[in-house]
C-alpha positions as CSV (number, residue, x, y, z in Angstrom):
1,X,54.5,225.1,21.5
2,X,52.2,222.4,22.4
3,X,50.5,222.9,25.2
4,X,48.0,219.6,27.0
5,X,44.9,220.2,28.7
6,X,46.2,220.1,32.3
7,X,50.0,221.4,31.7
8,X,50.3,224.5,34.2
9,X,48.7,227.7,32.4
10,X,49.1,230.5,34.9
11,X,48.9,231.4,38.5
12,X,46.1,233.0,40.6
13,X,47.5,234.2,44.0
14,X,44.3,233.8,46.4
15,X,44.8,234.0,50.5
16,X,41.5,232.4,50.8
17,X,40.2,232.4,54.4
18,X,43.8,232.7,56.0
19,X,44.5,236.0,54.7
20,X,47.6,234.4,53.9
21,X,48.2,234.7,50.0
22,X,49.5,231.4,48.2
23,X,49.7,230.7,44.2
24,X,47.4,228.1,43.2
25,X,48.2,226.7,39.8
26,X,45.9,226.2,37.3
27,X,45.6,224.4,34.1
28,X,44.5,225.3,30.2
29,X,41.3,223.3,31.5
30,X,40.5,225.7,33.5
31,X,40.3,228.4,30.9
32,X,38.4,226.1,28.6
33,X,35.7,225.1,31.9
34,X,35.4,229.2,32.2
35,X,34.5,229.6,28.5
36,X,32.2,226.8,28.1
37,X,30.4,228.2,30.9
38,X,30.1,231.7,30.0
39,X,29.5,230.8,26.8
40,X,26.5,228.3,28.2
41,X,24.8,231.6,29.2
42,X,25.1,233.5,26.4
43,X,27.1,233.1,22.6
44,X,27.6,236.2,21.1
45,X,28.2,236.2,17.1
46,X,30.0,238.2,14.6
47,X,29.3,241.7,14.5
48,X,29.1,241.4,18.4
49,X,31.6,242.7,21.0
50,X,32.8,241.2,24.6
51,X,33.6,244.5,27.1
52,X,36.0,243.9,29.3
53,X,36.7,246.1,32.5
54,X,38.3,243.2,34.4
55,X,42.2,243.4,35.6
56,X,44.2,240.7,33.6
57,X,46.1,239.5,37.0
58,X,42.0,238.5,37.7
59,X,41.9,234.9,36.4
60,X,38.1,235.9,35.3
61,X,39.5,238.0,33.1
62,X,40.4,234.4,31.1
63,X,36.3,234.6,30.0
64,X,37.0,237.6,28.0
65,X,40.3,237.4,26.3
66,X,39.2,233.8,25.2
67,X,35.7,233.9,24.6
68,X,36.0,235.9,21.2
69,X,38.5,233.8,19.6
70,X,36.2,230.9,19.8
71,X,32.9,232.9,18.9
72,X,34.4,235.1,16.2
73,X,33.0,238.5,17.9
74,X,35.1,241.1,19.1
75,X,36.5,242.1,22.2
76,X,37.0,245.7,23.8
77,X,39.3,246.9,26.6
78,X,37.9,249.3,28.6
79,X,40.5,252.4,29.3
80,X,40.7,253.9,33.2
81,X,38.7,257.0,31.9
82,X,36.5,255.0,30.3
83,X,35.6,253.4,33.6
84,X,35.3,256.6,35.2
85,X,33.0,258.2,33.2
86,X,29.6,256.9,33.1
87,X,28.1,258.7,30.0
88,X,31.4,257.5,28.1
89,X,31.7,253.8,29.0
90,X,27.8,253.6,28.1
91,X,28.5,255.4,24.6
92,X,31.0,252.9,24.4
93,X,28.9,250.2,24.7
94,X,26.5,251.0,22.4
95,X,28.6,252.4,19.9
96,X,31.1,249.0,20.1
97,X,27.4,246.9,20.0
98,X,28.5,245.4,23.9
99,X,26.3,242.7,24.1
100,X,28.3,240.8,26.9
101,X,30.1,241.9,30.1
102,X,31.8,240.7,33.0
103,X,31.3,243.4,36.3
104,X,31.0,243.1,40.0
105,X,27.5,243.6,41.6
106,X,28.8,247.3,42.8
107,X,29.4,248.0,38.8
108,X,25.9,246.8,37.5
109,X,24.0,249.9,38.5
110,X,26.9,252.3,37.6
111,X,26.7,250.8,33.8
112,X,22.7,250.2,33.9
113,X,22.1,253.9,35.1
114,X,18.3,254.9,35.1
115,X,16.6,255.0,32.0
116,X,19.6,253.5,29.9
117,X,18.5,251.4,27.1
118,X,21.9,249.5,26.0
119,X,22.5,246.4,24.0
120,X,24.1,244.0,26.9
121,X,22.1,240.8,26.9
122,X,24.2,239.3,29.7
123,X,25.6,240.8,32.6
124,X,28.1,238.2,34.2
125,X,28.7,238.5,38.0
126,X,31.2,237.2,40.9
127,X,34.0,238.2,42.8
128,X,31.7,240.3,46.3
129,X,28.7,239.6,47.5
130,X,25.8,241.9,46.5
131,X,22.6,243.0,48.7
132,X,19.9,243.1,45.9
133,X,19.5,242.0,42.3
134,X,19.0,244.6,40.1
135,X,16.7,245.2,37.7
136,X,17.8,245.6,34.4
137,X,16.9,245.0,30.7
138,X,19.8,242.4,30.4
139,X,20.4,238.9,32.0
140,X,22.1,238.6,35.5
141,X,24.5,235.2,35.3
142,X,25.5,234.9,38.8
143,X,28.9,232.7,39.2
144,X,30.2,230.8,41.9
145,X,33.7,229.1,42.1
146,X,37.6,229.2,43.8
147,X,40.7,229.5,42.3
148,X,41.3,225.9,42.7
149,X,38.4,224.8,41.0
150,X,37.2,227.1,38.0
151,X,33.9,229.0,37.8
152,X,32.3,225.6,38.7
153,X,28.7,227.2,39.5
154,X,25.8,229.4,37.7
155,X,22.7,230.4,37.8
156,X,20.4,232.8,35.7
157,X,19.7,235.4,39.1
158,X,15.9,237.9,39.7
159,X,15.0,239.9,42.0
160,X,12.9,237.2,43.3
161,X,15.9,235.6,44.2
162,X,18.0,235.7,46.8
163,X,22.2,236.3,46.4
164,X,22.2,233.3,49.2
165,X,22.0,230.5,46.3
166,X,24.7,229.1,45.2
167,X,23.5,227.9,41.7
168,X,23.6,224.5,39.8
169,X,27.1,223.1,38.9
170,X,28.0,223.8,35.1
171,X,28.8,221.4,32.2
172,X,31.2,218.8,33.6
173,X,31.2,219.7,37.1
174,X,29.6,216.9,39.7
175,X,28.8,218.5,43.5
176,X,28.6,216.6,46.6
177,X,27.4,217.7,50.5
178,X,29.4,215.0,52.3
179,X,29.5,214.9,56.0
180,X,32.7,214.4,58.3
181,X,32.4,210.8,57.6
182,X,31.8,211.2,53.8
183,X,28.5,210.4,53.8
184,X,25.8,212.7,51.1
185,X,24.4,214.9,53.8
186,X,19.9,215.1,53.0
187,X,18.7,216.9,55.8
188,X,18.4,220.3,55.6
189,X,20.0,222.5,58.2
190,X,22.8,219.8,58.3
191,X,26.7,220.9,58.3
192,X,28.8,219.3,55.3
193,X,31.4,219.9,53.0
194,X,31.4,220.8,49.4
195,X,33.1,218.3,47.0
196,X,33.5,219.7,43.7
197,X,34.6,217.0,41.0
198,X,35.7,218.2,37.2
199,X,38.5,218.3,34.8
200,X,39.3,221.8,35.4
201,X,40.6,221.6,39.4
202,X,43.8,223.0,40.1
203,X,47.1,221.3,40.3
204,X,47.8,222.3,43.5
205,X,49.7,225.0,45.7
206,X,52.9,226.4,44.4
207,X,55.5,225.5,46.4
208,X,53.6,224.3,49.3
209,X,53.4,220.3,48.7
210,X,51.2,219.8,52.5
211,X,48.7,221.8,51.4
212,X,48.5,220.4,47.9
């Protein structure tokens, strides 16, 4: 079946800051905006493997099942046990030649135990905010985003920095801080809004035309 860039791909249920959950529909866009941006951090060739530990009712999970088929490495699914055992997930990784992962801050140092030497190059990171940087021998990618609009910041993250920053908007994403009368807000310490512009946005909420 042929499928168009914006036809409705799946549906991410998200409650937002209402603690209300609704389905926000997005596109085959959006999986391709998630790939081009991971894969902006980091390509991994043949010979190469993916790990994924992510849930596949997470939409970030979209970064691993996709990235391989457009790379040509390979992709591993983590099992439960794996996850709970440290010394086996990281026999894993080495074993499978891991050289990219998606994990939540709280996972980093479980994986990147003390004194583990493992072949991740990039560690990618979202979904809770995190209280230090780690240091470890891979890359930190921090990503920024919504439901509605794709993984639609990134940034390369050290311990200099601070988890505060949001990042720099990815390949065909545009950003604007308007204020409430839509005007580019230059001051600092000045309230705005985020505008977030790119062919990856959402269609809308399901069922729920108003807020659409």
């Amino acid at each position: 079946v042929h499928r168009e860039a914006h036809d409705p791909a799946f549906i991410t249920y998200t409650s937002g800051s209402t603690g209300k959950p609704k389905g926000v529909v997005d596109t085959y866009a959006y999986i391709d905006n998630h790939n081009r941006a991971r894969l902006n951090f980091y390509t991994p060739g043949p010979g190469e493997c993916i790990g994924n530990i992510v849930r596949f009712s997470y939409a970030v999970s979209t970064y691993d099942l996709f990235s391989p088929l457009l790379t040509g490495s390979n992709l591993y699914i983590f099992r439960d046990e794996e996850l709970l055992n440290q010394s086996l997930l990281v026999s894993r990784v080495r074993s499978l030649n891991v050289t990219s992962m998606f994990m939540i801050p709280s996972m980093i140092p479980v994986v990147f135990a003390p004194g583990e030497e493992l072949p991740i190059r990039l560690v990618l990171t979202a979904g809770e905010k995190a209280r230090r940087i780690p240091d470890i021998s891979a890359r930190i990618a921090e990503i920024y985003g919504s439901s509605e609009a794709a993984a639609v910041t990134g940034r390369f993250a050290s311990q200099e920095d601070s988890w505060d920053l949001l990042g720099k908007p990815t390949d065909g994403t545009q950003l604007f801080l308007l204020d409430e009368e839509g005007r580019p807000v230059t001051e600092p310490g000045t309230v705005g809004e985020l505008y977030i512009v790119n062919d990856a946005l959402a269609l809308g909420y399901l069922n729920l035309p108003e807020e659409t």
